[in-house]
PDB file of N, CA, C, O and CB in Angstrom:
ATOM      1  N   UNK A   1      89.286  20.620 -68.954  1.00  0.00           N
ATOM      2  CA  UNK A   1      87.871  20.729 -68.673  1.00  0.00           C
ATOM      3  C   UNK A   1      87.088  19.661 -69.436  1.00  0.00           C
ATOM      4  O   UNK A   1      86.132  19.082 -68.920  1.00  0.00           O
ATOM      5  CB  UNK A   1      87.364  22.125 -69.030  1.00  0.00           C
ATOM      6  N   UNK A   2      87.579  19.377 -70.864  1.00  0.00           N
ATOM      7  CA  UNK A   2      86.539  18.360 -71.359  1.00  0.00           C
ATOM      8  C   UNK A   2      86.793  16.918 -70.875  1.00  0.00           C
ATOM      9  O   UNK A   2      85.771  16.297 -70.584  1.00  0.00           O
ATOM     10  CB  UNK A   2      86.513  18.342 -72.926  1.00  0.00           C
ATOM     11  N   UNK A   3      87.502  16.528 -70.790  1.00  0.00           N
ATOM     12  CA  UNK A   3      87.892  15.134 -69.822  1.00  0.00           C
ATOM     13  C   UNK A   3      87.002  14.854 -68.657  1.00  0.00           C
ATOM     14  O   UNK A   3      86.502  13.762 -68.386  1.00  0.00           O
ATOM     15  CB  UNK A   3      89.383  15.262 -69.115  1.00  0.00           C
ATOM     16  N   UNK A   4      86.841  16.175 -67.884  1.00  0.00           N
ATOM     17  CA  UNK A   4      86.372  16.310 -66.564  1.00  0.00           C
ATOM     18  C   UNK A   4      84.883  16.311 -66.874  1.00  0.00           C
ATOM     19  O   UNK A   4      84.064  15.946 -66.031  1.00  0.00           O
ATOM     20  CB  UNK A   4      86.935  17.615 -65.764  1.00  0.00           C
ATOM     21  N   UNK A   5      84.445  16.838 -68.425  1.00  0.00           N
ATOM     22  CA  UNK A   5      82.860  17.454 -68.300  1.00  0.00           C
ATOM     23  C   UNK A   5      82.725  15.814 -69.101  1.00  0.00           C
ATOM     24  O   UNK A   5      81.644  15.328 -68.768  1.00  0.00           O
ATOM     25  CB  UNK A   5      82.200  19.440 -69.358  1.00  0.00           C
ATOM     26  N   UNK A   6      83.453  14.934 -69.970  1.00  0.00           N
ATOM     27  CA  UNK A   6      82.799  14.074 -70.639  1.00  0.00           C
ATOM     28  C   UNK A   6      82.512  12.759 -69.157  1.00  0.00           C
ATOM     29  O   UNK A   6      81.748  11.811 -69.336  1.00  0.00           O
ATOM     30  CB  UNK A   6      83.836  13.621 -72.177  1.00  0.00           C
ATOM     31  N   UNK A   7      83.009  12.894 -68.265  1.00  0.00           N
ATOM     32  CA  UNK A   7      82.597  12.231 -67.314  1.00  0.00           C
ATOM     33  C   UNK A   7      81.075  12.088 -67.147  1.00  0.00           C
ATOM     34  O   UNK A   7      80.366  11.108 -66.917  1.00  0.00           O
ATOM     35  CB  UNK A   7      83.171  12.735 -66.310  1.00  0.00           C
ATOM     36  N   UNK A   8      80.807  13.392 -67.339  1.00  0.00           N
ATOM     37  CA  UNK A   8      79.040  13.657 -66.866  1.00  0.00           C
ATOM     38  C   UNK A   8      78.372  13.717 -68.033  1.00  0.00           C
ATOM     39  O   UNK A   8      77.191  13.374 -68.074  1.00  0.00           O
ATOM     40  CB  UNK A   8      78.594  15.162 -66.006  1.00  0.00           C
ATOM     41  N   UNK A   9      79.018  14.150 -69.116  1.00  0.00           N
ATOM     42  CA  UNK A   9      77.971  14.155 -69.825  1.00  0.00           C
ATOM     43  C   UNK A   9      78.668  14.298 -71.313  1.00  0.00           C
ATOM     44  O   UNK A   9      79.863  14.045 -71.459  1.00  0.00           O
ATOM     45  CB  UNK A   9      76.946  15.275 -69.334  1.00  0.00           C
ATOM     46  N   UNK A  10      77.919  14.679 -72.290  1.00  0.00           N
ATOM     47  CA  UNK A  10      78.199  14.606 -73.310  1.00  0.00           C
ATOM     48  C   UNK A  10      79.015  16.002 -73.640  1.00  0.00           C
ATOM     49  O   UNK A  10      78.591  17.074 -73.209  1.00  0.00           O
ATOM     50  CB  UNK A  10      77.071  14.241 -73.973  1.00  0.00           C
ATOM     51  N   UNK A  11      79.983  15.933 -74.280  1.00  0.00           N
ATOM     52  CA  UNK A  11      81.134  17.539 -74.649  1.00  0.00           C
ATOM     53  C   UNK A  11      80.016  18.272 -75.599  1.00  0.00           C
ATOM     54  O   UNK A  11      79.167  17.578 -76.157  1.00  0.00           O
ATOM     55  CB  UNK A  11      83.124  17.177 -75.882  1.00  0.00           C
ATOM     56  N   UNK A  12      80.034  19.314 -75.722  1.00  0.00           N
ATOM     57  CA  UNK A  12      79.384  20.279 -76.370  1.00  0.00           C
ATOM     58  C   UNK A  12      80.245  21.199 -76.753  1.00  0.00           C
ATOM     59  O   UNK A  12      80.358  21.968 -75.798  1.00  0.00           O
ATOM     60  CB  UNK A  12      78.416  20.799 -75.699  1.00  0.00           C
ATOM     61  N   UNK A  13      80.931  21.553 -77.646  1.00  0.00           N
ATOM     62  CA  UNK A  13      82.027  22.314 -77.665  1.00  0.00           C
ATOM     63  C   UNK A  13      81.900  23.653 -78.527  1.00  0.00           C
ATOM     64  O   UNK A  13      82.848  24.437 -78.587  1.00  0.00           O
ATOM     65  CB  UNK A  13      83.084  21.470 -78.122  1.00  0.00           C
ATOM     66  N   UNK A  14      81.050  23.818 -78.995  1.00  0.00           N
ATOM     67  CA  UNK A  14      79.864  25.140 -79.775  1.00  0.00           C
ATOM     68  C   UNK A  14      79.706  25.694 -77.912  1.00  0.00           C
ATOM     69  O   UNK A  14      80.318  26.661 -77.458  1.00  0.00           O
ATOM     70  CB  UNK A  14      77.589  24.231 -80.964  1.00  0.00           C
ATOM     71  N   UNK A  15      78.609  24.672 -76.977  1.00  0.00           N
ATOM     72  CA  UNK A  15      78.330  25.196 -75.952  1.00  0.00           C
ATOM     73  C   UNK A  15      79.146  25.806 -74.788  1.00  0.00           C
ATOM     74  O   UNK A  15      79.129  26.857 -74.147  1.00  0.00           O
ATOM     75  CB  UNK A  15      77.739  24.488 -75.651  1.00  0.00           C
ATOM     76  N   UNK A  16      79.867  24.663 -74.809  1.00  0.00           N
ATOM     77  CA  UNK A  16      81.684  25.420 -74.049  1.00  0.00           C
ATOM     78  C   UNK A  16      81.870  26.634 -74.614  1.00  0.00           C
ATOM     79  O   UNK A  16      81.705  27.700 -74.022  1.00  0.00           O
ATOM     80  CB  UNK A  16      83.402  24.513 -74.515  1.00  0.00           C
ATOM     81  N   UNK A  17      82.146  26.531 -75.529  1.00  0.00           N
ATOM     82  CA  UNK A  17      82.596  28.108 -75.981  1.00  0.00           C
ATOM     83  C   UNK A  17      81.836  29.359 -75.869  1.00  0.00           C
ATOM     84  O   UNK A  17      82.242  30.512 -75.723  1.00  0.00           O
ATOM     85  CB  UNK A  17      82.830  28.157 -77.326  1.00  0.00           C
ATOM     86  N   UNK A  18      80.664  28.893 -75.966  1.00  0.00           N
ATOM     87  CA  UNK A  18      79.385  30.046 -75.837  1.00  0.00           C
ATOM     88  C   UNK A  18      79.816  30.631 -74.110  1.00  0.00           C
ATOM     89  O   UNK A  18      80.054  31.804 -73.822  1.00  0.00           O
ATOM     90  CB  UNK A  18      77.309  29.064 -75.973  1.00  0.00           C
ATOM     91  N   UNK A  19      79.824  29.571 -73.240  1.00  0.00           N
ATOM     92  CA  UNK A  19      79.634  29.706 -71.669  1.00  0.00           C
ATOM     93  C   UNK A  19      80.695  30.574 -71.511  1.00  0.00           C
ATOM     94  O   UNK A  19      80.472  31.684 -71.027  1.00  0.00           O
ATOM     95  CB  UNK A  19      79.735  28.326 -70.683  1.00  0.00           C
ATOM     96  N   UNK A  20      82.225  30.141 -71.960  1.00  0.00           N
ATOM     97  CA  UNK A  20      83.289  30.777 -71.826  1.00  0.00           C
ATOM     98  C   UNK A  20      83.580  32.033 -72.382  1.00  0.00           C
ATOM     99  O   UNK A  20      84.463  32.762 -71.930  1.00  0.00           O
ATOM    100  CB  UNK A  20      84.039  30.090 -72.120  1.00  0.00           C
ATOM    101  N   UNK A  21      82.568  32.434 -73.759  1.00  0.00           N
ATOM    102  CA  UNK A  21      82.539  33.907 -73.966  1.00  0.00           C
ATOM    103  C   UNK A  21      82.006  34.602 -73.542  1.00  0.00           C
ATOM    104  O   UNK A  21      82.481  35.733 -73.647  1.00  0.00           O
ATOM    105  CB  UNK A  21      82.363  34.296 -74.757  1.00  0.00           C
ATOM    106  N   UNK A  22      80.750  34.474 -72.820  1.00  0.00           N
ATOM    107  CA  UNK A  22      80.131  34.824 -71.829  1.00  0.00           C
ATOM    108  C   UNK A  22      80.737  35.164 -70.468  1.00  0.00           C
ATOM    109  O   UNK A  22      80.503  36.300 -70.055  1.00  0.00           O
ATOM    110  CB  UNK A  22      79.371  33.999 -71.757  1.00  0.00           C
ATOM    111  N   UNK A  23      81.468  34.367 -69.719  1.00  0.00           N
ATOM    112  CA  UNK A  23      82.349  34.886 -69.129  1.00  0.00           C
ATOM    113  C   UNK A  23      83.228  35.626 -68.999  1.00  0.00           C
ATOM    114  O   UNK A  23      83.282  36.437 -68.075  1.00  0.00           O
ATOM    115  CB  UNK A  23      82.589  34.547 -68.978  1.00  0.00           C
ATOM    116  N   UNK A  24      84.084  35.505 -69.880  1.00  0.00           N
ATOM    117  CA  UNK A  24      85.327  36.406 -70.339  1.00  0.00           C
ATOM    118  C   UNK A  24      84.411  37.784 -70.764  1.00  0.00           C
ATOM    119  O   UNK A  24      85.158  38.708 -70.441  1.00  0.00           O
ATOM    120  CB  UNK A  24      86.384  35.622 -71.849  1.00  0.00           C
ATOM    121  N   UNK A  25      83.727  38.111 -71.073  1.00  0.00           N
ATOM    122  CA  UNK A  25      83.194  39.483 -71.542  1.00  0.00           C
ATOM    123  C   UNK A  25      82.530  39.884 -69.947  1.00  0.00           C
ATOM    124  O   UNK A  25      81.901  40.940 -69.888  1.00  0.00           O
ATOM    125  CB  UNK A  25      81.866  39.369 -73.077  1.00  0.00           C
ATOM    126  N   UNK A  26      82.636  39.242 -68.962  1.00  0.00           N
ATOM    127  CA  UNK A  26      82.260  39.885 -67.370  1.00  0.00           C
ATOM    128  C   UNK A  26      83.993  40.574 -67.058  1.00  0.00           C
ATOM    129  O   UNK A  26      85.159  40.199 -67.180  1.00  0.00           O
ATOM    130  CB  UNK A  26      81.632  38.200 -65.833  1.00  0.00           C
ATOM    131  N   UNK A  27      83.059  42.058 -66.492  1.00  0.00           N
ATOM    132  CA  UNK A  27      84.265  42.309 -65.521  1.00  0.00           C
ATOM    133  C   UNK A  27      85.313  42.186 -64.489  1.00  0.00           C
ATOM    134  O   UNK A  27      86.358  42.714 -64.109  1.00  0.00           O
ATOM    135  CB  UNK A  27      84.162  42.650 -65.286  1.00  0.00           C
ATOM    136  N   UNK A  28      84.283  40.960 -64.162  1.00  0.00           N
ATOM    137  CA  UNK A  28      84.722  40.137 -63.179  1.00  0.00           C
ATOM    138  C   UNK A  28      85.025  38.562 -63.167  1.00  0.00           C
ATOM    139  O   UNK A  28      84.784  37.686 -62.337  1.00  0.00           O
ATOM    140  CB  UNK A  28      83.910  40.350 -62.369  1.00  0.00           C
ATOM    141  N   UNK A  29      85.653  38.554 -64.425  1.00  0.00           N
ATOM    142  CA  UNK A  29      86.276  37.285 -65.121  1.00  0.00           C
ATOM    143  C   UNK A  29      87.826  37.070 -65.092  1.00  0.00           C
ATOM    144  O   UNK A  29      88.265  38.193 -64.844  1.00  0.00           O
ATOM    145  CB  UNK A  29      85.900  37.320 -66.599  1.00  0.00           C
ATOM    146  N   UNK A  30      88.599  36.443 -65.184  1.00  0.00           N
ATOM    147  CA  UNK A  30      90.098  36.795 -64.913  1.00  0.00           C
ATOM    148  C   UNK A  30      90.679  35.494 -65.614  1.00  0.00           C
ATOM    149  O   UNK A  30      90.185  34.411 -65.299  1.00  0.00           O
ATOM    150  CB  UNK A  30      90.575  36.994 -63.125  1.00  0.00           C
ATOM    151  N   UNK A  31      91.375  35.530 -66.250  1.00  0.00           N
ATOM    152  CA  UNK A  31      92.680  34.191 -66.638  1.00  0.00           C
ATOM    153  C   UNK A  31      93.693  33.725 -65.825  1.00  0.00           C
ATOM    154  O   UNK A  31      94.714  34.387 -65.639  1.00  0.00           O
ATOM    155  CB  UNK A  31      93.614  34.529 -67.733  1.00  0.00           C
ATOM    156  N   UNK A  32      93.549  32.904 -65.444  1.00  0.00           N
ATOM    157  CA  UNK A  32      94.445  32.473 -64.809  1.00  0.00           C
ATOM    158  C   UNK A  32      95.336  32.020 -65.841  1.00  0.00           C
ATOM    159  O   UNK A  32      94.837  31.562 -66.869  1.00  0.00           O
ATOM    160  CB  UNK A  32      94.045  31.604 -63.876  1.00  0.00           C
ATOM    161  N   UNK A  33      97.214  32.113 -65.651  1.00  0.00           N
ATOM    162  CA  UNK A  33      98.189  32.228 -66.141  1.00  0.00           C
ATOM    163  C   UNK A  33      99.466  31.357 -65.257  1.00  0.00           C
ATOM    164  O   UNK A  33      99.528  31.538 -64.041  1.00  0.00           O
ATOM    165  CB  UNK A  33      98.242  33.633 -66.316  1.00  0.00           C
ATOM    166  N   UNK A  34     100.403  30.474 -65.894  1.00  0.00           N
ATOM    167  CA  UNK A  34     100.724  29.323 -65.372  1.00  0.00           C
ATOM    168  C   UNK A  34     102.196  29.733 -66.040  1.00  0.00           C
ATOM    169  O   UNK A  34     102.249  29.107 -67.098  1.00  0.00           O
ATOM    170  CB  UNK A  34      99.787  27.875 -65.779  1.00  0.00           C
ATOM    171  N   UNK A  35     103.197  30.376 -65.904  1.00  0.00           N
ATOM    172  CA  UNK A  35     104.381  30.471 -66.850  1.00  0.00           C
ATOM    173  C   UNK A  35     104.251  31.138 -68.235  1.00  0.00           C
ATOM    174  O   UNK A  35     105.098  30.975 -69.113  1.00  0.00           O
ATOM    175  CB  UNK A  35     104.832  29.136 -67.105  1.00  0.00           C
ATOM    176  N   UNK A  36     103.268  31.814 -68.371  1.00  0.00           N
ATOM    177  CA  UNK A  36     102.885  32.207 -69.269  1.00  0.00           C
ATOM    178  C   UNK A  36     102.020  31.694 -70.346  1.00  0.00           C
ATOM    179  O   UNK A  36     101.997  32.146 -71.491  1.00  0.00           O
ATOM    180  CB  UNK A  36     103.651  32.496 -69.510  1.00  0.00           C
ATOM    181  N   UNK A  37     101.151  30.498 -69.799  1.00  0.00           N
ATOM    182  CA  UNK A  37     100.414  29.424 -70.419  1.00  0.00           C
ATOM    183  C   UNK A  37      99.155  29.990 -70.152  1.00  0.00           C
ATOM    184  O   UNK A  37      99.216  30.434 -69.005  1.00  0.00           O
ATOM    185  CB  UNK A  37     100.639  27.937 -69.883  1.00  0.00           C
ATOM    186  N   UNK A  38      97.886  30.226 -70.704  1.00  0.00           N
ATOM    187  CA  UNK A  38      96.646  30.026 -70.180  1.00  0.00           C
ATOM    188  C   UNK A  38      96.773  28.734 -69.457  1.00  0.00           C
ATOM    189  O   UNK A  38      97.543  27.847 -69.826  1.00  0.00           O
ATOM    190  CB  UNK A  38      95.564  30.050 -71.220  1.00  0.00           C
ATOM    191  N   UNK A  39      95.703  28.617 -68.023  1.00  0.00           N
ATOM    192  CA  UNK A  39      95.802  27.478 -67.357  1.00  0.00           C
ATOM    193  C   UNK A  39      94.297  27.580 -66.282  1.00  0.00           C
ATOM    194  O   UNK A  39      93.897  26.999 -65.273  1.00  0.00           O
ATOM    195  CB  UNK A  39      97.427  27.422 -66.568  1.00  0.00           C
ATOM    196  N   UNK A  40      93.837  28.598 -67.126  1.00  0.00           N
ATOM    197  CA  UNK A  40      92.106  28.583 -66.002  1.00  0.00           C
ATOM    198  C   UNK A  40      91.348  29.366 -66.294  1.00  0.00           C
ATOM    199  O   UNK A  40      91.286  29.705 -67.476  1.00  0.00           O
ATOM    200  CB  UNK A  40      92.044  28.941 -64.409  1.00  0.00           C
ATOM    201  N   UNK A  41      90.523  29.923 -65.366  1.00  0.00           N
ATOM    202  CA  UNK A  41      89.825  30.980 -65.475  1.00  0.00           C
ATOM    203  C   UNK A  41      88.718  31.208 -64.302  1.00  0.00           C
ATOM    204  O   UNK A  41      87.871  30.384 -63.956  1.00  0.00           O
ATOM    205  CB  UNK A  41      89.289  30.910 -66.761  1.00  0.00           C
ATOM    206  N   UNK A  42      88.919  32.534 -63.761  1.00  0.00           N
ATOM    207  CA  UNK A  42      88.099  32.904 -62.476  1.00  0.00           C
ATOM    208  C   UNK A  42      87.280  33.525 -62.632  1.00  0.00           C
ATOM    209  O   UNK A  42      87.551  34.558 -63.245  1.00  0.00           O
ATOM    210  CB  UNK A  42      88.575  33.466 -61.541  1.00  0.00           C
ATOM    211  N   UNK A  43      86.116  33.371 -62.297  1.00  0.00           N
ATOM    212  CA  UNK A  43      84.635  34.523 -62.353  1.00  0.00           C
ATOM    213  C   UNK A  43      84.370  34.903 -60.858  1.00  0.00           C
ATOM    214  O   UNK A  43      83.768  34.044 -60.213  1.00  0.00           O
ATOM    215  CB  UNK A  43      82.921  33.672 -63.043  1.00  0.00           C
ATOM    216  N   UNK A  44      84.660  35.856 -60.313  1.00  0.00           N
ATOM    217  CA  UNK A  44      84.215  36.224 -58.943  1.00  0.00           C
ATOM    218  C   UNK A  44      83.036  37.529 -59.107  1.00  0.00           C
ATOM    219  O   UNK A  44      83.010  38.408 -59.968  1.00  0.00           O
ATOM    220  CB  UNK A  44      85.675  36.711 -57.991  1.00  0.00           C
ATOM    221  N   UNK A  45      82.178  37.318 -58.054  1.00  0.00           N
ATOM    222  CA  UNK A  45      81.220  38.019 -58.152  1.00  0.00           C
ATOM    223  C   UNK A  45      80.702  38.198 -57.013  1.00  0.00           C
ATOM    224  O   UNK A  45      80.708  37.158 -56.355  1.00  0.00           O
ATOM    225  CB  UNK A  45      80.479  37.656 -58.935  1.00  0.00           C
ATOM    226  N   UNK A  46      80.002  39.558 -56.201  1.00  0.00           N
ATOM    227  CA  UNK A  46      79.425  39.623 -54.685  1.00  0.00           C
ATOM    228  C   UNK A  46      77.829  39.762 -55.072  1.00  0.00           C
ATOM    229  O   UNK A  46      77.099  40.302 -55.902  1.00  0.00           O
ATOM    230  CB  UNK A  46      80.096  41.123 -53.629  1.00  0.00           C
ATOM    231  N   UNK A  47      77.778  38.860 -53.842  1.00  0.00           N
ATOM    232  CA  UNK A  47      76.106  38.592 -53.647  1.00  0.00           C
ATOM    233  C   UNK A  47      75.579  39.669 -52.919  1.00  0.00           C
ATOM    234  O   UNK A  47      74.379  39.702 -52.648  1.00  0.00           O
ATOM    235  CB  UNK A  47      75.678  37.208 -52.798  1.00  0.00           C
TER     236      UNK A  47
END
């Protein structure tokens, strides 16, 4: 992700982390899992 975000803009990595705990504390957040690696993460939600 930071490779991909320093493209656009400047890394924030206090702020990354904020966004991503924020997520992960939704019920509707999920890890994606690669061999037993963290390797993502899904937020689904209905409008």
């Amino acid at each position: 992700m930071k490779a991909l975000t320093e493209d656009l803009l400047k890394w924030n990595e206090a702020g990354q982390k904020r966004v991503l705990d924020l997520a992960l504390a939704q019920k509707c957040t999920f890890i994606i899992m690669i061999d037993g690696s963290d390797a993502g993460w899904l937020q689904v939600d209905e409008a």
